[in-house]
C-alpha positions as CSV (number, residue, x, y, z in Angstrom):
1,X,-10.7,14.9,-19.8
2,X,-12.1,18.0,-18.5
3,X,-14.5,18.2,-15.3
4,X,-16.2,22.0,-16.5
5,X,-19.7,21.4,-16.2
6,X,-19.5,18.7,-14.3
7,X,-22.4,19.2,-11.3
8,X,-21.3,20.9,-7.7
9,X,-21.9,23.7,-5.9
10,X,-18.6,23.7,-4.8
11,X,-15.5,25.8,-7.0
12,X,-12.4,24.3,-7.2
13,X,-11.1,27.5,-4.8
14,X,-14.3,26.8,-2.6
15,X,-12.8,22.9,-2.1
16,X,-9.4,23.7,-1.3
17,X,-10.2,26.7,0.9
18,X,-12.0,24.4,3.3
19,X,-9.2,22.1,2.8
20,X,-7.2,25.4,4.2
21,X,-9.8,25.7,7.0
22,X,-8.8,22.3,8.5
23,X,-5.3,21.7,7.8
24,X,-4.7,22.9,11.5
25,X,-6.8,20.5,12.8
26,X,-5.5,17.5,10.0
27,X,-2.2,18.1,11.9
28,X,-3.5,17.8,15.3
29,X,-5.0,14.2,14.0
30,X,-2.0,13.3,12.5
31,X,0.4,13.9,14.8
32,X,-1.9,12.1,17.7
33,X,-1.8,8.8,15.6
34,X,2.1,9.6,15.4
35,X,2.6,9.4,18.6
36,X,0.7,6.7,19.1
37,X,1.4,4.0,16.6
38,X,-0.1,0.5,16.3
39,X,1.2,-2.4,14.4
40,X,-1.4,-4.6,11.4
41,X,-4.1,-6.0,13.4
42,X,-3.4,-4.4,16.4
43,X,-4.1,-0.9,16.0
44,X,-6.9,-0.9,18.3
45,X,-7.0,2.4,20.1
46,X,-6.5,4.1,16.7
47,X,-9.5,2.7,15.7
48,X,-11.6,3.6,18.3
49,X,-10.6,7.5,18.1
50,X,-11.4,6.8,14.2
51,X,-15.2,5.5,14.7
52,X,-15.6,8.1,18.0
53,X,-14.5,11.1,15.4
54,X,-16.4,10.0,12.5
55,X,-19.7,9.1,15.2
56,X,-19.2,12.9,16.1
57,X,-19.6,13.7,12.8
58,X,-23.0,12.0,12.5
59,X,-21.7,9.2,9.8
60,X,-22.9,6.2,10.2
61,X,-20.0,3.6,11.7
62,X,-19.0,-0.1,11.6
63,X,-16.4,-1.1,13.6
64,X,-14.7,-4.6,13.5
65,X,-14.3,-5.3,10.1
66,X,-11.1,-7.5,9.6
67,X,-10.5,-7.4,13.0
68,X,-9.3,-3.5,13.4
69,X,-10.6,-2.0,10.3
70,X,-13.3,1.2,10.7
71,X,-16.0,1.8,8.2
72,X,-18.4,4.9,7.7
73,X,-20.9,5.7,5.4
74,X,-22.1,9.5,4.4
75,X,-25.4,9.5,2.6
76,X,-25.6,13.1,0.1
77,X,-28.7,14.5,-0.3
78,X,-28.8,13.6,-4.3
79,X,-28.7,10.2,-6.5
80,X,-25.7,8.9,-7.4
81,X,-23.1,6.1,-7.7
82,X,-21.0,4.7,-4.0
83,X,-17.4,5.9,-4.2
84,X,-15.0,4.3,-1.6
85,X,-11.8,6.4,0.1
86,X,-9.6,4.1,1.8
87,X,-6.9,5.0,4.3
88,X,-4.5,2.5,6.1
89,X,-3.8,2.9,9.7
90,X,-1.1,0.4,10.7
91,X,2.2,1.3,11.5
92,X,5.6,-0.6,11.1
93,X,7.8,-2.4,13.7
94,X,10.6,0.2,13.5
95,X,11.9,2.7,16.3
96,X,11.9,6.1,15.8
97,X,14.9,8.3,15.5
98,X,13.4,11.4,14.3
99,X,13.5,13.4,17.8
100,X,10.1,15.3,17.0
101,X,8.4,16.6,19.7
102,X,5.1,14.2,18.8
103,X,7.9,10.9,18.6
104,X,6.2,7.8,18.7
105,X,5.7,6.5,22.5
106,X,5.5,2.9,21.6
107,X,8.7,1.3,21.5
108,X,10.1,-0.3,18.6
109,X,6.7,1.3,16.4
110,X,6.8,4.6,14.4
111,X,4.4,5.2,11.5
112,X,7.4,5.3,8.8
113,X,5.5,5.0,5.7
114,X,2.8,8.2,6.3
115,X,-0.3,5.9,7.3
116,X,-0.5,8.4,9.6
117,X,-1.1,11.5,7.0
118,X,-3.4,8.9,5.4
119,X,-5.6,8.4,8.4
120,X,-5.5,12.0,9.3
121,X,-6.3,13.4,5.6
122,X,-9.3,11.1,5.0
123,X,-10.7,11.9,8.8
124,X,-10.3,15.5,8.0
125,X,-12.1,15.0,4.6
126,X,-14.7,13.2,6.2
127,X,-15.2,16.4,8.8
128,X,-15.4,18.9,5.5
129,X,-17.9,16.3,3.4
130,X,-20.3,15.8,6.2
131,X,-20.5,19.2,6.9
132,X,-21.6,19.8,2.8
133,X,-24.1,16.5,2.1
134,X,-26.1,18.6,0.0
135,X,-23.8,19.0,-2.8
136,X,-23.2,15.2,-2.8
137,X,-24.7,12.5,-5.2
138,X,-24.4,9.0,-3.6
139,X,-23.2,7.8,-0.6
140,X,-19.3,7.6,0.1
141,X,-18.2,5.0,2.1
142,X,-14.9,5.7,4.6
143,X,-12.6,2.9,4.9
144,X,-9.5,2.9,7.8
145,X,-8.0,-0.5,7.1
146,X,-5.8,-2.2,9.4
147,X,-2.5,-4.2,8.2
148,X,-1.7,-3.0,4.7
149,X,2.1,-3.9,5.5
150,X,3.1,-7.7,4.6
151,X,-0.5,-8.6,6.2
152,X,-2.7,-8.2,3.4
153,X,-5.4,-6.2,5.5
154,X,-7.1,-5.0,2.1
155,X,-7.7,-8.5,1.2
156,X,-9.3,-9.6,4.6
157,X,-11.5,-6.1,4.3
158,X,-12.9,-7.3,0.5
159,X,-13.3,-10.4,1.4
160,X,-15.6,-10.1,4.8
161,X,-17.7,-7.7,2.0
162,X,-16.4,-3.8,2.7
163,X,-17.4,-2.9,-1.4
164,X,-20.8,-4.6,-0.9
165,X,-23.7,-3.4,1.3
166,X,-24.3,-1.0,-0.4
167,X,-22.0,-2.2,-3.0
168,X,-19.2,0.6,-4.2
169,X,-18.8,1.5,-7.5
170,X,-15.4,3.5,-7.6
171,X,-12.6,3.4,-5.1
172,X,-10.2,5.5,-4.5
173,X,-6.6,6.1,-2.3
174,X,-3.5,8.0,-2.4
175,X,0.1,7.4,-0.6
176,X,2.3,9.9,0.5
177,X,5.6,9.6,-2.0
178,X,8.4,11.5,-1.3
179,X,9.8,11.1,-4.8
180,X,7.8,14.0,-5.5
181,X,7.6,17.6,-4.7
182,X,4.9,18.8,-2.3
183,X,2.2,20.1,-4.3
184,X,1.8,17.9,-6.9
185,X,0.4,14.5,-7.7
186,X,1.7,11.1,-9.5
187,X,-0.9,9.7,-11.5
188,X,-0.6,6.5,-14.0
189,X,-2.9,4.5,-16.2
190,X,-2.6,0.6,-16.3
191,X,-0.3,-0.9,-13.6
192,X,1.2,1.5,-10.6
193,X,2.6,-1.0,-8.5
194,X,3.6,-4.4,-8.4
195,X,2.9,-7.8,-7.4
196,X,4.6,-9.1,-4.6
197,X,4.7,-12.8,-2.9
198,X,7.0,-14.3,-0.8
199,X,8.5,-17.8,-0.2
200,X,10.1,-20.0,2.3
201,X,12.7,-22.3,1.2
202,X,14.3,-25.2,3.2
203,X,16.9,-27.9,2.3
204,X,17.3,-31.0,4.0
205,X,21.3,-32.4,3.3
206,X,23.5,-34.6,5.9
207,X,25.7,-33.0,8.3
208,X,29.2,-33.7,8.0
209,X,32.8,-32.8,9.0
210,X,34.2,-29.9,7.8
211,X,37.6,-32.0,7.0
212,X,35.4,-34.7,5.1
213,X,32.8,-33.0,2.7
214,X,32.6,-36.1,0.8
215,X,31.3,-37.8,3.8
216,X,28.0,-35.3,4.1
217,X,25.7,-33.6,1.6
218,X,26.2,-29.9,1.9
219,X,22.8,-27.7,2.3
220,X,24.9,-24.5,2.3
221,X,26.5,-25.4,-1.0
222,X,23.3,-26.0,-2.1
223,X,21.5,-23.0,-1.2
224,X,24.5,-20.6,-2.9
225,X,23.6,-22.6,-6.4
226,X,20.3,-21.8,-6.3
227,X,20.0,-18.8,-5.2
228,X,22.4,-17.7,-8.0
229,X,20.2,-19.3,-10.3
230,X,17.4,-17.9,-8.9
231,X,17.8,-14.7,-11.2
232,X,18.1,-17.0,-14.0
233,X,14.5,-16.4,-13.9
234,X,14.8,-12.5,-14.2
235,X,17.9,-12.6,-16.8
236,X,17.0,-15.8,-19.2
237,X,13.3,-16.2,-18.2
238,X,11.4,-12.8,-18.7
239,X,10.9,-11.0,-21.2
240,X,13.3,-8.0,-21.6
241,X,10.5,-5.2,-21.5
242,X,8.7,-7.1,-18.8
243,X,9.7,-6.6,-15.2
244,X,10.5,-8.8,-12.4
245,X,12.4,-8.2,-9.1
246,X,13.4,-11.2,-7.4
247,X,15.3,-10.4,-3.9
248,X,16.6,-13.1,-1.2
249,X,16.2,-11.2,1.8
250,X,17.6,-14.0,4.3
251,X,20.3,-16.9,4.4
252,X,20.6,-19.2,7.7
253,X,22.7,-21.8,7.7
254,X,24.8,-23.5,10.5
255,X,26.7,-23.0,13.4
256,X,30.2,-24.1,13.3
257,X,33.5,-23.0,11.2
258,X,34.3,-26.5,10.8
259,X,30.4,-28.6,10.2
260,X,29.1,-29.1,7.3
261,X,25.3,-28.5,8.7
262,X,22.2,-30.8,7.6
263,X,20.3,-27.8,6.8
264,X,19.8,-24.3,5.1
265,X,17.0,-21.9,4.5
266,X,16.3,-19.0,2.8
267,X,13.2,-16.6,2.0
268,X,12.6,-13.8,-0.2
269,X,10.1,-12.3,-2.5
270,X,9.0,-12.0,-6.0
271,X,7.5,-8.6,-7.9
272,X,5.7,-8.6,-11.2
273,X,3.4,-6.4,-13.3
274,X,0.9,-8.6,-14.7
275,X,-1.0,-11.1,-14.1
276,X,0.6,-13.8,-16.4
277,X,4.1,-13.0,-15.5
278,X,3.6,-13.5,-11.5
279,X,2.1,-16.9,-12.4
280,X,4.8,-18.3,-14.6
281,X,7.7,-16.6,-12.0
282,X,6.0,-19.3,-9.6
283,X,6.3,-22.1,-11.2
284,X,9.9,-21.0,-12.1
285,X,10.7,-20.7,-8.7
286,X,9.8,-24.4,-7.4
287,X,10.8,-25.8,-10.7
288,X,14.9,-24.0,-10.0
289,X,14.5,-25.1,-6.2
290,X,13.5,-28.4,-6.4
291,X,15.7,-29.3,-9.9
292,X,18.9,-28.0,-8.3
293,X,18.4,-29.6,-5.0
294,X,17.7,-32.8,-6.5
295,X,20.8,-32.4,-8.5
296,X,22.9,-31.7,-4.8
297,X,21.4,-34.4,-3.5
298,X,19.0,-32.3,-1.0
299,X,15.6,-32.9,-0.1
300,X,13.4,-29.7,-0.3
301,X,10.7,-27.8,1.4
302,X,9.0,-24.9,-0.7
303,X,6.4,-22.7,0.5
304,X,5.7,-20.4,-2.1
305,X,2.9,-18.1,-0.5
306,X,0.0,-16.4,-2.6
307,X,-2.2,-15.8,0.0
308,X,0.1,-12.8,1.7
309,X,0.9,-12.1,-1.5
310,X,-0.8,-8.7,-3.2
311,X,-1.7,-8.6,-6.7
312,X,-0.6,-5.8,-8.9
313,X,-2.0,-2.2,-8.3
314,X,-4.0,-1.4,-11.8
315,X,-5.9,1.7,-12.3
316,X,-8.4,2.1,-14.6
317,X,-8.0,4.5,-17.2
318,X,-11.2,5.9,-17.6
319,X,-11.7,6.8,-13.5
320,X,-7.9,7.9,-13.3
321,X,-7.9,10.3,-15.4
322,X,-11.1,11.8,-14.0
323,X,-9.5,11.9,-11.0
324,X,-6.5,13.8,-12.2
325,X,-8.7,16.2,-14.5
326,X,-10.1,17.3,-11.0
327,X,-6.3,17.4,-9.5
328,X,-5.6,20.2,-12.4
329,X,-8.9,22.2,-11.7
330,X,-7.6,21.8,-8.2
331,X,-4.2,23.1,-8.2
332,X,-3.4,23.4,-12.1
333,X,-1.9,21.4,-14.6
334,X,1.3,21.6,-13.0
335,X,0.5,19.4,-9.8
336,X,-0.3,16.6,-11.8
337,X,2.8,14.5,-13.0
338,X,2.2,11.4,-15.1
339,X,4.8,8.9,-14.4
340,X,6.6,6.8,-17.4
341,X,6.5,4.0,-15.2
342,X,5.5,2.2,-12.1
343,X,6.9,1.5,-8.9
344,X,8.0,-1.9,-7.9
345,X,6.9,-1.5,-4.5
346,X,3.7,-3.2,-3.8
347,X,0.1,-2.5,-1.9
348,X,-2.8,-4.2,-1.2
349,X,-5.4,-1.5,-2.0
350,X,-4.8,-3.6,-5.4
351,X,-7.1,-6.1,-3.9
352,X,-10.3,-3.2,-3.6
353,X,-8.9,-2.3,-7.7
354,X,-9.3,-6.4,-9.0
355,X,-12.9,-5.7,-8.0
356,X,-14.3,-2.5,-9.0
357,X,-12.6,0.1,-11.3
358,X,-10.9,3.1,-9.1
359,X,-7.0,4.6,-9.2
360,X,-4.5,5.0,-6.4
361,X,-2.2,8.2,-6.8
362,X,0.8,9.2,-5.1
363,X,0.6,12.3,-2.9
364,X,4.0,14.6,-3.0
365,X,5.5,15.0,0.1
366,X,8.8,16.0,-0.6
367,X,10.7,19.5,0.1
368,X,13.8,18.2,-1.6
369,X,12.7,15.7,-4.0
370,X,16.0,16.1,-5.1
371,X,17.6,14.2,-2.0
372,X,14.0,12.5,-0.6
373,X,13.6,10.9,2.7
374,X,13.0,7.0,1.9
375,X,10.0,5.4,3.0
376,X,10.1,2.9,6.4
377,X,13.0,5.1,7.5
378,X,13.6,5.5,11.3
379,X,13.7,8.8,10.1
380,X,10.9,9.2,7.5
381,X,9.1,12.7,8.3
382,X,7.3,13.7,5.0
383,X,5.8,17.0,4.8
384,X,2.7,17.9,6.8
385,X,2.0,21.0,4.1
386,X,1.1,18.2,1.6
387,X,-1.9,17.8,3.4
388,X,-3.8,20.0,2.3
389,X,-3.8,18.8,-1.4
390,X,-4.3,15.7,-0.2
391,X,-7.9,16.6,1.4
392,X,-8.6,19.1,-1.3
393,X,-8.3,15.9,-3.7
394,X,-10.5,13.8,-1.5
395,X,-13.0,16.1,-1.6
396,X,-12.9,17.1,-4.9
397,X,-13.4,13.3,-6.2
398,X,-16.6,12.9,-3.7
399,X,-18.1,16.1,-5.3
400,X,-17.3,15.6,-8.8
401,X,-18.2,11.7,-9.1
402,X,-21.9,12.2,-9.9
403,X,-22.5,9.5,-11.8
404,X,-20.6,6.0,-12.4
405,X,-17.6,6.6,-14.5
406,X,-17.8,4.6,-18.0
């Protein structure tokens, strides 16, 4: 797809030299959320120097939504379609062992997964757009959503309405990756990221002697068997070309060398790719649990929970690769990488892409993709210079989407 002729007053060198023009001050932002990090839900200091900036940029601002979350709307001066950016602004319960000088100063919180580059790139794309509403045809809407990790923030924002009023026709976010190089892009039609749920398992047995097994029913026995049948599901149940990660992430059980204990639990989660599979990995699941532990002799508690869970993260075609056409114009056809497949990692800007056709790309971060820093390390600093792609692509998209995208 090409974007030549497509309506703007703005060149390709135009967009990214006022990206240029405010990387400086995309740091600044950045490194003040940094510093300053606030978990899902919580992040309420971050939100108010969100709506003050954006205020002081003459947007219009709604505060509140799911609980934290920041929403501003820009008017252009032309007719045209509602495009949505979305950044999230939570941070992760991790300390920070990075020993920069803008460290986080909240104990036991660092922004390890680059919300904080998010934040800062969208805000500073906000400063550049509102400062050239002539050029643009529809209104974009600015969304800072709170508790994209494990809480499911994007799902609480669509559901209290943030793609109606006025209702959005495209949506669009990135995340920093650094599994590739700064300076280019990861785009991907169809499926980007996975599914993910999680479940709470408990078993119920009778508490013995450890010198008289016969005399109890062992829960710990019990949970060994099925979690090692568990993956049954991944290595007899699913199709071979299909894809499902299944991962027990903790086992507690007792308190005693020598006591057989009347109970065991475990949790974990479940990743898919589609629809179907995530459904039938589900009933999998309780059917395993509850057949094995009736076999043991265990009485069973199953919580297998869909309402934390996020669905896959599916692009659509048509809007993606408009989106990475104006990537190429951007920086060439060398920033933009199309990956062979998708990452098994999950995120919840896959509830905004069940409702309204948009893509999610992964930013470049990297200065040795070749050994990269892994995201939620206590050490996780990805590269700041990666910035100023990322605004030049934000900017580009809410000048080039003129019309709805068919």
């Amino acid at each position: 797809m090409s974007i030549k002729g497509v309506t703007s007053s703005l060149t390709a060198a135009e967009i990214v030299e006022k990206a240029s023009g405010i990387y400086e001050e995309a740091v600044r932002i950045r490194r003040m959320i940094h510093e300053n990090p606030e978990l899902g839900f919580e992040e309420t200091k971050t939100a108010e120097m969100i709506a003050d900036y954006l205020k002081g940029l003459g947007i219009e601002v709604t505060t509140g939504v799911a609980k934290t979350g920041v929403v501003g709307l820009l008017h252009g001066d032309k007719e045209g379609p509602v495009l949505a950016l979305r950044a999230d602004i939570d941070a992760l319960p991790i300390q920070e062992k990075t020993g920069v000088p803008y460290q986080s100063q909240n104990p036991g919180v660092m922004h390890a997964c680059g919300h904080d580059m998010h934040t800062a790139m969208l805000l500073a794309a906000a400063h550049v757009l509102s400062q050239n509403k002539q050029h643009i045809s529809g209104t974009i809407k600015f969304i800072f959503q709170p508790a994209e990790e494990m809480k499911g923030g994007g799902g609480v924002m669509v559901d209290e309405g943030v793609l109606s009023n006025p209702a959005v026709d495209h949506a669009f976010a990135f995340h920093v990756w650094p599994e590739l190089a700064t300076g280019t892009y990861g785009f991907r039609n169809g499926a980007i990221m996975a599914s993910m749920d999680s479940f709470d398992v408990v078993l119920k047995g009778k508490q013995g002697h450890g010198a008289a097994p016969h005399q109890g029913v062992d829960a710990i026995v019990g949970a060994a068997h099925i979690v090692t049948a568990l993956q049954t599901i991944v290595s007899r149940e699913t199709d071979p070309v299909d894809s499902v990660v299944l991962t027990i992430g903790t086992i507690e059980a007792g308190d005693g060398y020598n006591i057989i204990p009347e109970k065991a639990s475990f949790r974990g989660t479940v990743r898919t790719l589609n629809a179907d599979t995530r459904k039938k990995v589900a009933e999998s699941i309780q059917r395993i649990v509850e057949g094995v532990a009736s076999a043991l002799k265990l009485e069973v508690e199953i919580n297998f929970n869909f309402s934390v869970g996020y669905p896959v993260t599916i692009n659509d075609s048509t809007f993606n690769e408009h989106a990475a056409a104006i990537a190429a114009d951007l920086f060439g056809e060398e920033s933009v990488q199309w990956l062979s497949k998708p990452s098994m990692a999950s995120e919840d800007f896959a509830f905004y892409l069940e409702k309204v056709p948009g893509t999610f790309v992964f930013l470049g971060v990297a200065e040795n993709p070749d050994d990269p820093m892994k995201l939620h390390s206590d050490v996780f600093l990805p590269d700041e210079k990666a910035m100023i792609q990322g605004i030049s692509l934000i900017v580009g998209i809410a000048l080039h989407t003129t019309e709805k995208i068919q």
